[in-house]
Wavefront OBJ file of the C-alpha trace (Angstrom):
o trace
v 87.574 152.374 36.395
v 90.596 154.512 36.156
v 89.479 158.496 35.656
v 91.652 160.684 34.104
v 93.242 163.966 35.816
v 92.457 167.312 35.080
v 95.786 168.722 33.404
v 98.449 168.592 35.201
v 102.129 170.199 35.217
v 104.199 167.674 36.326
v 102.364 163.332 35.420
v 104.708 161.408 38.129
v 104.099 156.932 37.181
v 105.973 154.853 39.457
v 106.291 153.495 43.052
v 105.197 154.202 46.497
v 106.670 152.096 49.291
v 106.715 152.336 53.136
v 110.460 152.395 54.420
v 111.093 150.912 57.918
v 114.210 152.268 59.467
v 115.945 150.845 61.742
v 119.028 152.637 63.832
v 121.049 150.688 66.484
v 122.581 152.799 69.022
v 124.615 150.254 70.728
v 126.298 146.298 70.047
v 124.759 143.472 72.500
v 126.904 140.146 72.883
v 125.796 137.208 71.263
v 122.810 135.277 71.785
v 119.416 136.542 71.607
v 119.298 140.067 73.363
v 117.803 143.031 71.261
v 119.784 145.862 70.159
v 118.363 149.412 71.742
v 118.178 152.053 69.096
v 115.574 153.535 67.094
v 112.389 151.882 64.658
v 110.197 154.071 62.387
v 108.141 154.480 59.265
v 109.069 157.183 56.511
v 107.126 156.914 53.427
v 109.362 156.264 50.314
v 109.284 155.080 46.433
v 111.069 156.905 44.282
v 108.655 158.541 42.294
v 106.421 158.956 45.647
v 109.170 160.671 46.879
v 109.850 162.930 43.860
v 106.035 163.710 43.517
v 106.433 164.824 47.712
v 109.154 167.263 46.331
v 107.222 168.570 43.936
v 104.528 168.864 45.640
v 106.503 171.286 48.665
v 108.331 173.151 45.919
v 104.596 173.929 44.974
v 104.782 172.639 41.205
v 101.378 170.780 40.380
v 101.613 167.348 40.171
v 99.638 163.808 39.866
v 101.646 160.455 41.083
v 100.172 157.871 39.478
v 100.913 154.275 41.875
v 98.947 151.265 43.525
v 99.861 150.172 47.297
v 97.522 147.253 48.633
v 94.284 147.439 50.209
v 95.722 146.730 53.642
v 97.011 148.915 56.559
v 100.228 149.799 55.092
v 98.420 150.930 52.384
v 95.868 153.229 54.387
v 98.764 154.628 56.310
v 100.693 155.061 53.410
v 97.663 156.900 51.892
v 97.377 158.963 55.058
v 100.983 160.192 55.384
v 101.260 161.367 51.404
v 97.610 162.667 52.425
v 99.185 164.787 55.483
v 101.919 165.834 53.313
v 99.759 167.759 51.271
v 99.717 165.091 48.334
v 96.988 164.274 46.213
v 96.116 160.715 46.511
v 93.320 160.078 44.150
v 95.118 158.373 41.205
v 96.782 155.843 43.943
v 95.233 152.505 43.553
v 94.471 150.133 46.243
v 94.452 146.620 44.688
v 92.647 143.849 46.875
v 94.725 141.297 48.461
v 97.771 142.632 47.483
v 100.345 143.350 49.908
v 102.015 147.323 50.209
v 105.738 147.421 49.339
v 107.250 147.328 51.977
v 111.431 147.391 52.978
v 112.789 147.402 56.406
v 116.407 149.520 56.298
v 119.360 148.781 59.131
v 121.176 152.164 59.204
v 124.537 153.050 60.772
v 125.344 156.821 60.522
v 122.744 157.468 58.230
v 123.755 154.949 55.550
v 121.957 151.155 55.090
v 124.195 148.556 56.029
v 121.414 145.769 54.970
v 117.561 145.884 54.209
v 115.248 143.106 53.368
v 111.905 144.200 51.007
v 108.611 142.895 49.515
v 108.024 144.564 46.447
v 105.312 141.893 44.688
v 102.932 144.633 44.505
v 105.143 146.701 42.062
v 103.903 144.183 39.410
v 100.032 146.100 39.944
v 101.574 149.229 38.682
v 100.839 148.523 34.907
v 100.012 151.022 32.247
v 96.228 150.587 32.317
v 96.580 153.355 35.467
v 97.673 155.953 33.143
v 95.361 156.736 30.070
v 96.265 158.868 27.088
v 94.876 161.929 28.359
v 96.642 162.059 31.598
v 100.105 162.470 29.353
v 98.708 164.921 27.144
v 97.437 166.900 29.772
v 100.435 166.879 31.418
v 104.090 169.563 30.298
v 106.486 166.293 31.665
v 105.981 162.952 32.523
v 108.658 161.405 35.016
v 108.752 157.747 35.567
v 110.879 155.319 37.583
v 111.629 151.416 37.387
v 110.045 149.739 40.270
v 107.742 148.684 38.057
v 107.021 146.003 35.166
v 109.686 147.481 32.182
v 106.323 146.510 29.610
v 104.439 149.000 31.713
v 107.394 151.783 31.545
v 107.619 151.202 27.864
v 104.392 151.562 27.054
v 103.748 154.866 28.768
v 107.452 156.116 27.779
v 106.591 155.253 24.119
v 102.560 156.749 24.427
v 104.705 160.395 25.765
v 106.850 160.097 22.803
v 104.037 159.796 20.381
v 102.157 162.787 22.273
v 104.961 165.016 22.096
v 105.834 164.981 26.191
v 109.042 164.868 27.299
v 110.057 162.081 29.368
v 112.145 161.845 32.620
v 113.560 158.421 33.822
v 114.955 157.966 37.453
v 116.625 154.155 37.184
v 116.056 153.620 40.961
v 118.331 150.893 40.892
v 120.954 149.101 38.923
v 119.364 146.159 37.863
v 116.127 147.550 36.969
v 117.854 150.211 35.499
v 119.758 147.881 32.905
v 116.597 146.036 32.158
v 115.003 148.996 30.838
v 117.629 150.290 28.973
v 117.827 147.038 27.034
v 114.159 147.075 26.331
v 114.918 150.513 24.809
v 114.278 153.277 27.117
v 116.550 155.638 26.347
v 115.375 156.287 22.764
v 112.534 157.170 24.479
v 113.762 159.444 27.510
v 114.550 163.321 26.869
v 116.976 162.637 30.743
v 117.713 160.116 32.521
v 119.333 160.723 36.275
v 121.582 157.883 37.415
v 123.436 157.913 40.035
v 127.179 157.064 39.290
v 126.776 153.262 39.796
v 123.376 153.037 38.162
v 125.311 154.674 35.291
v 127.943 151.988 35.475
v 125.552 149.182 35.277
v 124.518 149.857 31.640
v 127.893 150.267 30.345
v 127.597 146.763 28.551
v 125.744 148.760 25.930
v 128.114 151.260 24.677
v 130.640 150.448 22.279
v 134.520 149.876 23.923
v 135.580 151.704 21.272
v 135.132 155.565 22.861
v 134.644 158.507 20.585
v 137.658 160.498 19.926
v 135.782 163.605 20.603
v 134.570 162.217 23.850
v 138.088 161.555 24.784
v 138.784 165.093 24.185
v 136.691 166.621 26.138
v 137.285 164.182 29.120
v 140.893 164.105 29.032
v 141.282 167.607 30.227
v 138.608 166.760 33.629
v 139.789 166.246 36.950
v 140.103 162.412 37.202
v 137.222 162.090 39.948
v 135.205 163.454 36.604
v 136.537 162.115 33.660
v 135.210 158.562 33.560
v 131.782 159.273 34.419
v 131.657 162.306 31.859
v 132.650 159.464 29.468
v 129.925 157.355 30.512
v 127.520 159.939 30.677
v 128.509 161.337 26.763
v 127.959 157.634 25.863
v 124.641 157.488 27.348
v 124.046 160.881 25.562
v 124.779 159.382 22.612
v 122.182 156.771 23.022
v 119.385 159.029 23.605
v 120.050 161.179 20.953
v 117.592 159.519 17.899
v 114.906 161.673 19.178
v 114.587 165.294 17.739
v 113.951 167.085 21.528
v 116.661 167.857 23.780
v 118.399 165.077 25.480
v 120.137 165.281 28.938
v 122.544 162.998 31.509
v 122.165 164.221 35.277
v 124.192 162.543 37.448
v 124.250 162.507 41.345
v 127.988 162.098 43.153
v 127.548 162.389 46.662
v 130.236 164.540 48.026
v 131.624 165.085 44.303
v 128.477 166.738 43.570
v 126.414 166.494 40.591
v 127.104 166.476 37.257
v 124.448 167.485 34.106
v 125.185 166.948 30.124
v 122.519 168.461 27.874
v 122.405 168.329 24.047
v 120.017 171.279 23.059
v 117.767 171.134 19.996
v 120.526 173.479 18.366
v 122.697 171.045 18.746
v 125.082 172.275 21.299
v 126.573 170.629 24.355
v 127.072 171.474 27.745
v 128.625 170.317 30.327
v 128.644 171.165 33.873
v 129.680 170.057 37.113
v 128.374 171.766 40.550
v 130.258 170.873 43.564
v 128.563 169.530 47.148
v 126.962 172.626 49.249
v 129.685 174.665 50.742
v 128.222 174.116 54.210
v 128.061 170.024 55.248
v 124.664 168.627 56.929
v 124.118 167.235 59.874
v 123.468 163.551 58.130
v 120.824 161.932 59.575
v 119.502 159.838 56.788
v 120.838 159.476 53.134
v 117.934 157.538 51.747
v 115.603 160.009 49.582
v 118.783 162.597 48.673
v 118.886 161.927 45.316
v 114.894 161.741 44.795
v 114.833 164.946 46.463
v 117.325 166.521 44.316
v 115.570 165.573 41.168
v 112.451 166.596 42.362
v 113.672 170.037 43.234
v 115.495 170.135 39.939
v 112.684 169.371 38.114
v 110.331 171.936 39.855
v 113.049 175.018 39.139
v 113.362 173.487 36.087
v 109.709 173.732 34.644
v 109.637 177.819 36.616
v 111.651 178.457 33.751
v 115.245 179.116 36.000
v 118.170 178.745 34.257
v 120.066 174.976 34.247
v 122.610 176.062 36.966
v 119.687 177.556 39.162
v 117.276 174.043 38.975
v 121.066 172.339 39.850
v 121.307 174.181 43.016
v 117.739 174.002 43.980
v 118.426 170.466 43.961
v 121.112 170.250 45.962
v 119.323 172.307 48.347
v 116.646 169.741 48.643
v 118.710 167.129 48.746
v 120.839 168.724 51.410
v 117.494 169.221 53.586
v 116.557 165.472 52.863
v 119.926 164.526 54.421
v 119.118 166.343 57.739
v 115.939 164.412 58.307
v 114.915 161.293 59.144
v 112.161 161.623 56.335
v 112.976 160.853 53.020
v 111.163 164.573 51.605
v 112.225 166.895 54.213
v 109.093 168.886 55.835
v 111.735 172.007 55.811
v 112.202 172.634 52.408
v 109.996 175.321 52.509
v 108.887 177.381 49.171
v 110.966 178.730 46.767
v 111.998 182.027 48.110
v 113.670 179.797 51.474
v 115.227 177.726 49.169
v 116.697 180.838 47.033
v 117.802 182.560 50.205
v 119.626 179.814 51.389
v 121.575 179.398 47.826
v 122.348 183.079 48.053
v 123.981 182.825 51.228
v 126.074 179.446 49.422
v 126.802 181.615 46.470
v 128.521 184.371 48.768
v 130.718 181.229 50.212
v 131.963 181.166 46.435
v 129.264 178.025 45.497
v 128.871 178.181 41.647
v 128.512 175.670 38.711
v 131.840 175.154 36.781
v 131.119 174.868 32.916
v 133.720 171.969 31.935
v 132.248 172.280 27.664
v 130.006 174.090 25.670
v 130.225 173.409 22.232
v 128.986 171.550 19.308
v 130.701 167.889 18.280
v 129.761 165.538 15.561
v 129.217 162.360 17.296
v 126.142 163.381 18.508
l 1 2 3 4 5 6 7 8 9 10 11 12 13 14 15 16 17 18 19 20 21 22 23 24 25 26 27 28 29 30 31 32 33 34 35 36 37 38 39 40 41 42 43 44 45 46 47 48 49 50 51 52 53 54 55 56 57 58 59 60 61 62 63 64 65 66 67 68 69 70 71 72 73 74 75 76 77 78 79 80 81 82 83 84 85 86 87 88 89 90 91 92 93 94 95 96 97 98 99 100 101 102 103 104 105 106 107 108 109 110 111 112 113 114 115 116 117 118 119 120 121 122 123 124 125 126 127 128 129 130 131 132 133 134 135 136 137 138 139 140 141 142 143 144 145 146 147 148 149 150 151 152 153 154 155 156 157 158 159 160 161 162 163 164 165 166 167 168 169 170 171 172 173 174 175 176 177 178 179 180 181 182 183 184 185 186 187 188 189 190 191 192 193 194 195 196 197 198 199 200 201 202 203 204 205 206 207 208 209 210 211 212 213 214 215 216 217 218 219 220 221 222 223 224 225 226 227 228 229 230 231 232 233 234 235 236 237 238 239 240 241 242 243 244 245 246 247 248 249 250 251 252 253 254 255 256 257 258 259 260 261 262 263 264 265 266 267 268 269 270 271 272 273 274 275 276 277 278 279 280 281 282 283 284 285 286 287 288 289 290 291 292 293 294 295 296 297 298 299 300 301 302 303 304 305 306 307 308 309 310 311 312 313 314 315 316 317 318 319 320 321 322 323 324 325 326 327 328 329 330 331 332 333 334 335 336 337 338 339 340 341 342 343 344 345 346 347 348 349 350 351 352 353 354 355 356 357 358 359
């Protein structure tokens, strides 16, 4: 029987996968030689990997998943166990297999993977009950998981009061939710640019005049996802709480939208760090990021504060081979390091702030 948590700050319902990554170092001619380079484990799943964050930032948290009762699944348990995670709401399911994906990397980006995610289909809504959302300040869910089981718990935090995050984790699933209604549902959702792109079949072609106003005066690298994000805005915007867009650009940064229960909008872009990491691995950047914003966010800092915590964590996720790097440290390293960026000149750039009728 599932047993509720005591309350928690942060609920975190999604995913938990073991990532195999594979680096080759040099080519080999044809035929059947094998390529020398590197093999090895990192734990991943988006929200596994934004309940890690959370959990190093030092915001209290419960990640709700299932793995399978096999030995992926122990060591799985293990490593979130080592990295000071608590595991209890993790479900083993018999004779299930562990998600699993195997990653070829070249420079620190995947060139190819192959996966087995069957056991994503486990993670249903009977794993989170009503008073694990009401206990909780935020709920934060992702999509690697049945979109009836995303809905359910999306629409039980909307009927409790709790604001919901959604992380899309990939295109496809992505779409799939949004068309079963999710962002009526979500106070933010943080795409990444193309994950943002992939649900533009929902928006009208005809753009807003007012949207076109404020984009039409962004640097083109901006403009068309500001438009896409505004759109999205204005899809999420039947609910009476705050709504948001954040949106991850690799080296163009990261850009946030927020329409405040006042009614205002904002806005605002923050460029890359002003310093450039030593890339070892990209995958886990953008889970760090949110995970890090989300954790500055719920101190109480101020919106351009939680977006450069985030970049800080995502900048530290890039230098390791782990998808949560083990050096993020607590929040006084991560605020001296953004002190020493803000001296560079590092600051958030507020593109609008105003109130429009559309929304």
């Amino acid at each position: 029987a599932v047993v509720s948590t005591q309350s928690t700050d942060i609920l975190v319902f999604g995913a938990i996968n073991v990532d195999i990554l594979c680096s080759q170092h040099a080519e080999v001619g044809q035929g059947k030689d094998l390529a020398p380079g590197t093999v090895e484990h990192v734990m991943g799943g988006v929200a596994r990997n934004v309940a890690e964050c959370l959990t190093k930032n030092r915001t209290k948290n419960t990640f709700i998943s299932a793995v399978g009762d096999d030995r992926l699944g122990s060591l799985a348990l293990q490593c979130c166990s080592e990295s000071g995670m608590d595991t209890s709401r993790i479900k083993s399911i018999p004779n299930a297999a562990t998600p699993v994906a195997q990653f070829t990397l070249k420079d620190g980006d995947v060139l190819r993977g192959i996966c087995n995610f069957s056991a994503h289909r486990h993670i249903t809504e009977h794993l989170v009950l009503e008073q694990d959302v009401a206990g909780s300040d935020l709920v934060v869910l992702d999509c690697d998981m049945p979109v009836r089981a995303g809905i359910q718990v999306a629409n039980l935090s909307n009927k409790l009061g709790v604001p919901l995050i959604v992380e899309p984790t990939a295109p496809t699933k992505f779409k799939k939710f949004v068309e079963a209604g999710i962002l009526k549902l979500a106070s933010m959702v943080s795409p990444n640019a193309t994950e943002l792109s992939a649900i533009q079949h929902i928006f009208s072609d005809n753009i807003d005049p007012q949207i076109s106003d404020i984009t039409n005066t962004l640097p083109a690298h901006l403009a068309s996802v500001a438009t896409q994000m505004l759109q999205c805005l204005s899809e999420m915007s039947g609910s009476s709480q705050s709504n948001a867009v954040l949106t991850t650009l690799g080296e163009q940064g990261v850009l946030y939208c927020k329409l405040a229960k006042s009614g205002e909008l904002s806005l605002i872009h923050l460029a890359r760090a002003p310093v450039t990491p030593s890339i070892k691995s990209s995958g886990g950047a953008g889970d760090s990021f949110l995970g890090g914003f989300l954790s500055a966010q719920h101190r109480g800092e101020p919106v351009a504060h939680c977006l450069k915590v985030g970049t800080y964590c995502a900048f530290k996720s890039l230098e390791s081979n782990d998808t949560i790097s083990k050096d993020i440290g607590c929040p006084e390293t991560a605020a001296k390091t953004i002190k020493s960026w803000e001296r560079l000149g590092w600051d958030v750039a507020v593109l609008f702030k105003g109130r429009i009728s559309f929304l």
